[in-house]
Structures are given as structure tokens and as C-alpha cells.
Residue frames as qw, qx, qy, qz and C-alpha x, y, z in Angstrom:
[[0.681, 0.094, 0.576, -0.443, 27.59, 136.36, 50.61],
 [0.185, -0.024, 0.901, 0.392, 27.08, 133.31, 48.16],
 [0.639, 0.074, -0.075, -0.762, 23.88, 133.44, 46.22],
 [0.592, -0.064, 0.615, -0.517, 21.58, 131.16, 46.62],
 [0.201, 0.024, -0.712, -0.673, 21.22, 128.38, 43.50],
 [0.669, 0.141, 0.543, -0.488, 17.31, 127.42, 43.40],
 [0.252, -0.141, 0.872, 0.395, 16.87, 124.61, 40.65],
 [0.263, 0.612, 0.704, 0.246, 13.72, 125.89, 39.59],
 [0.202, 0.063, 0.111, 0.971, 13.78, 129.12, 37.67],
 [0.208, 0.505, 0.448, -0.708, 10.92, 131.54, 38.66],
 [0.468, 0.174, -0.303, -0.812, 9.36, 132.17, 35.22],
 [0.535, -0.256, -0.787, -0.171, 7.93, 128.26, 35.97],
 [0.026, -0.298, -0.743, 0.599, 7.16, 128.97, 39.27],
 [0.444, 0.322, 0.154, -0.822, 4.83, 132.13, 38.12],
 [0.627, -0.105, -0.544, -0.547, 3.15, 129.72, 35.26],
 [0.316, -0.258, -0.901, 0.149, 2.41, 127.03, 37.92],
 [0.041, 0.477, 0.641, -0.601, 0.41, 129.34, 40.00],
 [0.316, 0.308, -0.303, -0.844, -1.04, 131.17, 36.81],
 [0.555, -0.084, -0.752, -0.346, -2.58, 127.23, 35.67],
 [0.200, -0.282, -0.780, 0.522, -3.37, 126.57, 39.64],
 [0.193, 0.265, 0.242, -0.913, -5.39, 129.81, 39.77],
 [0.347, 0.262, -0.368, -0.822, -7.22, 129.03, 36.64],
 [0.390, -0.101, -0.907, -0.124, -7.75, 125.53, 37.08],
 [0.099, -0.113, -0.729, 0.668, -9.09, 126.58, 40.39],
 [0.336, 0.265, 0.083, -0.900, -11.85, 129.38, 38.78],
 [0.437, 0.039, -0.599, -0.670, -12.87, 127.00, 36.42],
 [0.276, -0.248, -0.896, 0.242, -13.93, 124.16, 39.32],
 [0.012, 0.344, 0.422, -0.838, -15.73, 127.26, 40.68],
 [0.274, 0.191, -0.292, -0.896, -17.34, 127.89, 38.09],
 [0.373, 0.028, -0.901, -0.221, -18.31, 124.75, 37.38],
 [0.265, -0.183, -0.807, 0.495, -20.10, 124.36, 40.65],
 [0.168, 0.355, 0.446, -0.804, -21.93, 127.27, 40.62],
 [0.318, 0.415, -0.292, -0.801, -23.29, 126.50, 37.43],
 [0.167, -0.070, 0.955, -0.236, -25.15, 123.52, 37.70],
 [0.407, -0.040, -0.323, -0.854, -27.67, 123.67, 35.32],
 [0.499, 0.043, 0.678, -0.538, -31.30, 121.88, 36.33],
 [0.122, -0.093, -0.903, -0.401, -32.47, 119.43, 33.27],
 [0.574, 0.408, 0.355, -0.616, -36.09, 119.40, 32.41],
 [0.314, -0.068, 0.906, 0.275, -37.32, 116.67, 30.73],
 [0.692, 0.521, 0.040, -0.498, -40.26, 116.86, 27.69],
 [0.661, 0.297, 0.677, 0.128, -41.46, 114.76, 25.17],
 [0.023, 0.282, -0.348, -0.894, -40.58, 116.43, 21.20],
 [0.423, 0.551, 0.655, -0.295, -43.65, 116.86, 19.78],
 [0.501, 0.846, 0.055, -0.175, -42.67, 119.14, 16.45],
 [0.600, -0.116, 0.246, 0.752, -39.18, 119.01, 14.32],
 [0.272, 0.922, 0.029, -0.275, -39.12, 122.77, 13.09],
 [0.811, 0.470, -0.091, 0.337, -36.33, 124.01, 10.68],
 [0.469, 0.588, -0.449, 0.482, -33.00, 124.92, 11.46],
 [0.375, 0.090, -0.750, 0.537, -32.35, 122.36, 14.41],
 [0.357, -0.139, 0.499, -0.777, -35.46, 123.76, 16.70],
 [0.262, -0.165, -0.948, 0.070, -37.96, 121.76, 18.42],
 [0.572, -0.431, 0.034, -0.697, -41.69, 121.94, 19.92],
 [0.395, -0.054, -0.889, 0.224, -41.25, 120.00, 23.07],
 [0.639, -0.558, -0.324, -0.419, -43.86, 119.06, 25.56],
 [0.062, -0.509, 0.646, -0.565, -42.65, 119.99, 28.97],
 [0.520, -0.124, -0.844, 0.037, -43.29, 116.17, 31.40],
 [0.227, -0.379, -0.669, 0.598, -44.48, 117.97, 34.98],
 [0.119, 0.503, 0.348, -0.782, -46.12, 120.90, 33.75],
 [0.551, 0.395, 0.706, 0.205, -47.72, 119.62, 30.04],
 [0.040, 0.835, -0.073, -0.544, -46.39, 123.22, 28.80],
 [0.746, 0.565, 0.091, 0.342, -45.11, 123.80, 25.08],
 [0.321, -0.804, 0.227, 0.445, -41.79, 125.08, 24.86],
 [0.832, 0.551, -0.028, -0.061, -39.49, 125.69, 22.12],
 [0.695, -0.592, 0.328, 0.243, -35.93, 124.34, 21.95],
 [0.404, 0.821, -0.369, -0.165, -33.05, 124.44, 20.38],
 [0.884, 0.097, -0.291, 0.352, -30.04, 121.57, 19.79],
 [0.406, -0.812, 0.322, 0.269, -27.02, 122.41, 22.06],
 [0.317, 0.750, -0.564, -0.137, -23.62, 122.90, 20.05],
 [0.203, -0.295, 0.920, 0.158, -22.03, 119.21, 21.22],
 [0.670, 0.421, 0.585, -0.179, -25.46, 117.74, 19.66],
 [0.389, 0.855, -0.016, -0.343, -24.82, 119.68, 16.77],
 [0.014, 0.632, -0.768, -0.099, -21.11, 118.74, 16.29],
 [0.197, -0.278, 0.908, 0.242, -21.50, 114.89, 16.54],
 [0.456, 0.099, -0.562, -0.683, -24.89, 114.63, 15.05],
 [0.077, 0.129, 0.902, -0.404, -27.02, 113.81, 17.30],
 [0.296, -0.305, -0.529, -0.735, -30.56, 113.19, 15.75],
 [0.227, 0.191, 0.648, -0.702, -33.81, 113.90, 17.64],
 [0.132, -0.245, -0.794, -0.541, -36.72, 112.64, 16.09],
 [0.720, -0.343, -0.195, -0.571, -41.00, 113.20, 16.95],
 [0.886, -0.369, -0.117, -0.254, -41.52, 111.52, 20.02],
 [0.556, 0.291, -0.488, 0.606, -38.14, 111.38, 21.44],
 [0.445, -0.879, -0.173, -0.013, -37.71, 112.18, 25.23],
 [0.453, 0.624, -0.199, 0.605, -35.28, 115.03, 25.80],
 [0.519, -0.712, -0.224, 0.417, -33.66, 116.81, 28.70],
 [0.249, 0.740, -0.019, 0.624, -33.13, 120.63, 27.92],
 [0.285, -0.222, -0.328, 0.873, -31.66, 123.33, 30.11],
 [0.118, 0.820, 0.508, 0.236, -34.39, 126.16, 30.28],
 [0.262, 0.317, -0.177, 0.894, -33.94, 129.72, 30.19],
 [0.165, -0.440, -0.688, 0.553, -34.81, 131.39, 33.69],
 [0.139, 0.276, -0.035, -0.950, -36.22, 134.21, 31.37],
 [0.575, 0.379, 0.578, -0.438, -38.44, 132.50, 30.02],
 [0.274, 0.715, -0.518, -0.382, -37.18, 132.11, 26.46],
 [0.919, 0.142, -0.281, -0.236, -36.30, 129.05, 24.52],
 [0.827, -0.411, 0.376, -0.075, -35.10, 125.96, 25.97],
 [0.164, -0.704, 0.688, 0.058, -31.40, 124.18, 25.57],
 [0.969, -0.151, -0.054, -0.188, -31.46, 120.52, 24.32],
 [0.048, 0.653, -0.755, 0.042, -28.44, 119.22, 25.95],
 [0.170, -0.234, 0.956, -0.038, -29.42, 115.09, 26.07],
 [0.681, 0.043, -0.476, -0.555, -31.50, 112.59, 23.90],
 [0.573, -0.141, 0.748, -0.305, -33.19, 109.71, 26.50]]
């Protein structure tokens, strides 16, 4: 019997389905992790990057922190700024991930 030539060699085949799989978990992931935004009003600058914000539906203090891409391009948040944080479901301090 003649062997068979295939023109693509099998160590690419196994990465294509190794980046297919992964691309695949990360869309999953992505989906199920849909964080809910809560919006407040910043009512304190503390030091190192935290915040006393005033939660907009339920007139609650919370404290927050910058998120890391705020951090990286230097995004300033000033008194009286309206944010949108991620909160923790534990009740703990509160994500700013966007400056309105």
C-alpha cells in the first residue's frame, strides 16, 4: 500500500484545535461573567487610589477602589465625578471600572 501524503502536518493540526478550544473557553467565560455596573456619585478622594462613593438608587456609602486599566492609563477621578463600579456580591469594596 502507498501512504497517504496529507499536506498538513499534524503537530498544526493539534495547535489549531488547542487555540479553537481556548478561544472557545474564553467566549464562555466571557459571557458568564457579565459584571452589573452600579453607578454613584464620588464624594471622598482617600489615599492610595480609593474612593468614598455615594451609591445613585440606594444613597448608600461605599468604598471603591480604581480598576488596574484606570490605573495604567491614568485615569483621574475627581470629588463629584459620576462613576460606574463593579460591586462585590460580598459585600466588600466596590471596583471603579468607568469615569461618566
Amino acid at each position: 500500500m502507498a501512504k497517504k501524503n496529507n499536506p498538513i502536518p499534524k503537530d498544526y493540526l493539534d495547535s489549531i484545535k488547542i487555540v479553537c478550544y481556548t478561544q472557545r473557553r474564553l467566549m464562555d467565560h466571557q459571557e458568564n461573567t457579565k459584571e452589573e455596573l452600579a453607578y454613584g456619585i464620588v464624594e471622598e478622594a482617600l489615599p492610595n487610589a480609593f474612593f468614598r462613593v455615594i451609591l445613585d438608587d440606594t444613597k448608600e456609602s461605599v468604598i471603591a477602589y480604581l480598576a488596574g486599566k484606570m490605573r495604567k492609563f491614568r485615569i483621574r477621578v475627581l470629588v463629584g465625578d459620576k462613576v460606574g463600579m463593579v460591586l462585590d456580591p460580598y459585600g466588600g469594596k466596590a471596583r471603579i471600572t468607568k469615569r461618566l
